[in-house]
C-alpha positions in Angstrom: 1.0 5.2 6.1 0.7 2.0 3.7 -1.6 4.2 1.8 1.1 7.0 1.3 3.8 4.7 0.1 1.3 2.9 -2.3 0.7 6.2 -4.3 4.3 7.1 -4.6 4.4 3.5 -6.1 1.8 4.0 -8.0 3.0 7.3 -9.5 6.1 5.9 -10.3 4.6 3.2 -11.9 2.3 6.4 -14.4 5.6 7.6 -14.9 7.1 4.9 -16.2 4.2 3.9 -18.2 4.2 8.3 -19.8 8.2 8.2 -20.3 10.6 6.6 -21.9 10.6 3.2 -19.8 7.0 2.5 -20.9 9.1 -1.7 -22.2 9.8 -1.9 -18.1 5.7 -1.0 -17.1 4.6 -3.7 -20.1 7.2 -6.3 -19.0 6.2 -5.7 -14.9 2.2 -6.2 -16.2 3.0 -9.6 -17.4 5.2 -9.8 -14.3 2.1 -9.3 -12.2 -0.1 -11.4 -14.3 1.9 -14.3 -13.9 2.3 -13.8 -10.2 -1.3 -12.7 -9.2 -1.9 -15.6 -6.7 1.5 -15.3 -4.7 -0.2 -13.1 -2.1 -3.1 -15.7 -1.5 0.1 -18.9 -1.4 2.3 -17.7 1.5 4.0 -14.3 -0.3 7.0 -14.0 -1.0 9.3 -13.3 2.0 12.8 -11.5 1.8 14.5 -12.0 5.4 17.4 -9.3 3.8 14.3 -6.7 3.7 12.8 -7.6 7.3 16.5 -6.9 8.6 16.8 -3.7 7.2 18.3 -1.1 9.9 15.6 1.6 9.5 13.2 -1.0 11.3 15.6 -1.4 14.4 15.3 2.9 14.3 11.5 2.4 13.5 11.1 -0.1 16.7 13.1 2.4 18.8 11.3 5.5 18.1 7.8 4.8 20.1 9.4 1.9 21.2 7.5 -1.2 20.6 7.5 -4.0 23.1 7.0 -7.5 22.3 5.7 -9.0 25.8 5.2 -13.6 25.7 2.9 -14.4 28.5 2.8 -18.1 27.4 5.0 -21.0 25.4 3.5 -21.1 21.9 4.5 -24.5 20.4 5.9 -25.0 17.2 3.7 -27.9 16.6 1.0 -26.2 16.3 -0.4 -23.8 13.7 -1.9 -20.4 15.3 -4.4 -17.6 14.9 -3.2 -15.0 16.5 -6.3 -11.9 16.5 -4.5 -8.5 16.8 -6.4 -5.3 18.7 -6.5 -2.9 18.1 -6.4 -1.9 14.6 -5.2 2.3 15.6 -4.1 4.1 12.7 -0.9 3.1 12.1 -1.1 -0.8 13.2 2.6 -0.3 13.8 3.0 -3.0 16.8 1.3 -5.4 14.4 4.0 -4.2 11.7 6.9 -3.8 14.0 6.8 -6.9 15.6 5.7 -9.4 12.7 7.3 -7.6 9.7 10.5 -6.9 11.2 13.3 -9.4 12.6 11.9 -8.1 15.6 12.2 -10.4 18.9 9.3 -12.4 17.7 11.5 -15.5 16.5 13.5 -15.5 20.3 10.4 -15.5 22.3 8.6 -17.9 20.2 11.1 -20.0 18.5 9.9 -22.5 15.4 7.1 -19.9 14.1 6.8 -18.0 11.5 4.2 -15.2 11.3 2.3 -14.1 8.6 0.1 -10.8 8.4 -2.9 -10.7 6.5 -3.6 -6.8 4.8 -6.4 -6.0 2.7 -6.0 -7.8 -0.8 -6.7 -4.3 -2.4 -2.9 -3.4 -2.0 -1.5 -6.3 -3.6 -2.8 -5.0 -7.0 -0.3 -1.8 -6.1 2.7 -1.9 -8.6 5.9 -2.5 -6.9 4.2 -1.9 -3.3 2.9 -4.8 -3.5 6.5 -6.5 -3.7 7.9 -4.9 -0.8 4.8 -5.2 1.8 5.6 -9.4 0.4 8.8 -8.9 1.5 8.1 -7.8 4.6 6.0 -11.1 5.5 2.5 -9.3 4.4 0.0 -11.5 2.7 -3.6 -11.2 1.6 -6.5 -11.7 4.2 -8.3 -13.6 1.8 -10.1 -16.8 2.9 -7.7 -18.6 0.7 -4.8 -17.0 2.0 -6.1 -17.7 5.9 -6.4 -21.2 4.7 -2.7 -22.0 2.7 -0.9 -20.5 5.8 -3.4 -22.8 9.0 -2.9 -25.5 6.3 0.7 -25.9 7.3 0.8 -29.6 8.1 3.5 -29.5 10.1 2.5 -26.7 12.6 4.9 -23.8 13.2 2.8 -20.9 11.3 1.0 -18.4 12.9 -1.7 -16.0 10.7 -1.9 -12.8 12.2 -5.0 -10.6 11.7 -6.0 -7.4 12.7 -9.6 -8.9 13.3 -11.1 -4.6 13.6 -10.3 -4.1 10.4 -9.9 -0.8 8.7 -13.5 0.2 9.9 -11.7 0.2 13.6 -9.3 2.7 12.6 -12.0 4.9 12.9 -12.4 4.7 16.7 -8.7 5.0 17.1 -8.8 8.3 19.6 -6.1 8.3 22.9 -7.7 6.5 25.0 -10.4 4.5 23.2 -10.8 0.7 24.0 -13.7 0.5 21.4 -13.3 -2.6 19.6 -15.1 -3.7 16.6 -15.1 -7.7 17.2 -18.6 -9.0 17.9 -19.9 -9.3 14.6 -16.3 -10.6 13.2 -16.9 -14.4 13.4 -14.8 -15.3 11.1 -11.5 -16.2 11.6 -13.0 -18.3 14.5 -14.6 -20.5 11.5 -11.5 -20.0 10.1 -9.6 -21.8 13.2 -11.9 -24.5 13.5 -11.9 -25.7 10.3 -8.0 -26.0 10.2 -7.9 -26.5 14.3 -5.5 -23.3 14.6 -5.7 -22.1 17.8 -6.8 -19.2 18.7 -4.3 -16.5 20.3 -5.7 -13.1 22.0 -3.4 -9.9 21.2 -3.8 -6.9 22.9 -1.2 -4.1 21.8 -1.3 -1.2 24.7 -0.4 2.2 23.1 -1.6 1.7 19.9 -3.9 4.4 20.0 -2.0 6.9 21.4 0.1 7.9 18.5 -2.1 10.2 16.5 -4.8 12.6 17.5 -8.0 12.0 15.1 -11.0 14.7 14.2 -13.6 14.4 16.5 -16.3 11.8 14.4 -18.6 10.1 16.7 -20.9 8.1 15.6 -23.9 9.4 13.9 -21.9 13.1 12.8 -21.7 14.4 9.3 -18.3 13.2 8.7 -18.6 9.8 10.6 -21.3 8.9 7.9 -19.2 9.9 5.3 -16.0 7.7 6.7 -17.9 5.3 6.4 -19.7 5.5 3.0 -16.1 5.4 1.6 -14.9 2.7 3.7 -17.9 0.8 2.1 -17.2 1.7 -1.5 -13.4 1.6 -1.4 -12.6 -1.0 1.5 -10.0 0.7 3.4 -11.0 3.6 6.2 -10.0 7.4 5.7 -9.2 8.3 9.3 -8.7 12.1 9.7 -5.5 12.4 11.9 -2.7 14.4 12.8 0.3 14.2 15.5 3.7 15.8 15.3 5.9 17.5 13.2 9.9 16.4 11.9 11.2 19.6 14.1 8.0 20.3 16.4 5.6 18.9 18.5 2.5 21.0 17.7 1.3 19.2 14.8 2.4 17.0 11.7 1.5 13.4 10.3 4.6 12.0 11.8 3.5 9.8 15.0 4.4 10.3 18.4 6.7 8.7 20.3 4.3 7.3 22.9 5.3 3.3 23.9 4.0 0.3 22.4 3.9 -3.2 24.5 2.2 -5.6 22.3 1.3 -8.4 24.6 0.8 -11.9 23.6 -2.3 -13.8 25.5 -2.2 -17.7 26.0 -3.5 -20.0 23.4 -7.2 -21.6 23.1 -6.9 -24.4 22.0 -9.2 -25.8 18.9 -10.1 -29.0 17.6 -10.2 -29.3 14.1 -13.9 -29.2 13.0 -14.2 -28.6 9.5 -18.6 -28.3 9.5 -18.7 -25.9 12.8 -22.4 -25.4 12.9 -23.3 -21.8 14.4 -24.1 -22.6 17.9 -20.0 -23.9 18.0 -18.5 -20.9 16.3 -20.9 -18.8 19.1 -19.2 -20.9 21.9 -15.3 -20.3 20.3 -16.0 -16.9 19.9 -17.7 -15.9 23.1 -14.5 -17.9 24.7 -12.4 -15.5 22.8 -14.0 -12.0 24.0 -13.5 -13.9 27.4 -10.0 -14.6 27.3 -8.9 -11.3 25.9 -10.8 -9.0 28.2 -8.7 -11.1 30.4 -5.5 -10.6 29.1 -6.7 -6.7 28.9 -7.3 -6.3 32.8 -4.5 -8.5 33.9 -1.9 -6.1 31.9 -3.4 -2.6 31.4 -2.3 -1.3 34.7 1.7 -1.7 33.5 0.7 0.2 30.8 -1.1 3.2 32.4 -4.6 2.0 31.6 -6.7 3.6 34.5 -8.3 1.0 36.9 -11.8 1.6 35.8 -11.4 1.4 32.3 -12.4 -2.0 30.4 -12.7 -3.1 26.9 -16.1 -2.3 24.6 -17.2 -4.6 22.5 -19.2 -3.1 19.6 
């Protein structure tokens, strides 16, 4: 999806540059040279963008549920790990991006989404995914948004990564987390703590070409993931007018449900042994949070999490 909307900014960016507007592309290049670090320093938030009315219409479509299990204080600072990544990450989008009910339930917060930094050197996409509340998942971004002195921000990441996407079949709950260490530095040394996310549904709203691993296409999915850091998942779903087939998801719910927070002293060495401890803590508390919710949410009573 983000990569759709990039190329249509990127082509309108080509034509620009080919036509008669070529003053506009020069004057947008210095624009962008001048404002290269914004992504890494907060973004650049428009609240009049995150209230557009095509997000309430977005929302309802699946629809995507926002589910608090626990108070998240505002004096605090948060790192909030998402799973899983699925192909769209639309209850990451839908409830972060959008004046979604994220600011009633938790009150005093202000979330932040870290994306690939490859699509903030889009032209003009990269001004809108800003507005939206997106910013880089660069170290230094993690850092200027846990660096809030006082408290109230929350970093969201999708802690899979694109490489996830690749597992995202109906009814996988393979996740791609025990090698992904970290953001669990990254809360220590800024004592954020830590928040499980598990967002039931996600999965469901595409159907992907078979690619286990180890097949011809798996390997090649992956090769390219390598060279151009975002995942080419092979999909399909439904169409505008039929249900046989399209790229348009299906409307399958989405409860994104918000685990309790772990709470981390600020420790800005952590040797190994510590960031082992945090981060086995982590796999422990969200495999919680999976099994106490999955059966609301039609998750069968014998199916757990994997941890790859």
């Amino acid at each position: 999806f983000l990569s759709l909307v990039a190329q249509f900014c990127c082509g309108f960016f080509v034509i620009l540059i080919l036509g008669n507007f070529w003053f506009l592309a020069v004057l947008y290049l210095l624009w962008l040279y001048l404002d290269w670090e914004t992504p890494c320093t907060g973004g650049r938030r428009s609240q009049w963008v995150r209230n557009w009315t095509v997000w309430k219409y977005f929302r309802e479509y699946f629809p995507i549920h926002l589910i608090k299990t626990s108070d998240l204080s505002p004096n605090h600072n948060y790192l909030l790990g998402f799973h899983p990544h699925g192909v769209l990450v639309a209850g990451a989008f839908g409830n972060f991006c959008t004046s979604s009910s994220f600011k009633n339930l938790f009150p005093g917060l202000t979330p932040y989404l870290h994306i690939m930094p490859i699509w903030f050197s889009c032209p003009f996409f990269r001004e809108y995914i800003m507005s939206a509340g997106m910013v880089s998942a660069s170290k230094e971004s993690v850092s200027y948004v846990l660096d809030n002195k006082g408290g109230g921000h929350a970093s969201v990441i999708v802690i899979g990564g694109a490489e996830e996407s690749l597992n995202a079949h109906p009814g996988s709950l393979t996740l791609n987390i025990l090698k992904r260490k970290g953001f669990i530095k990254m809360a220590l040394k800024h004592g954020a703590h830590l928040v499980p996310v598990f967002s039931f549904g996600e999965n469901e709203l595409f159907k992907q070409v078979a690619n286990p691993k180890g097949s011809r296409l798996r390997n090649v999915q992956e090769k390219l993931q390598k060279i151009m850091g975002f995942a080419l998942p092979l999909f399909h779903a439904r169409g505008v007018f039929q249900y046989s087939f399209g790229l348009i998801p299906y409307r399958q719910p989405i409860h994104t449900v918000v685990g309790s927070p772990i709470p981390v002293k600020q420790n800005l060495n952590p040797t190994t042994e510590e960031i082992e401890q945090l981060h086995a803590l982590y796999l422990q508390k969200l495999r919680t949070l999976f099994e106490e919710h999955k059966r609301n949410y039609g998750i069968p009573e014998h199916k757990s999490l994997i941890f790859e």
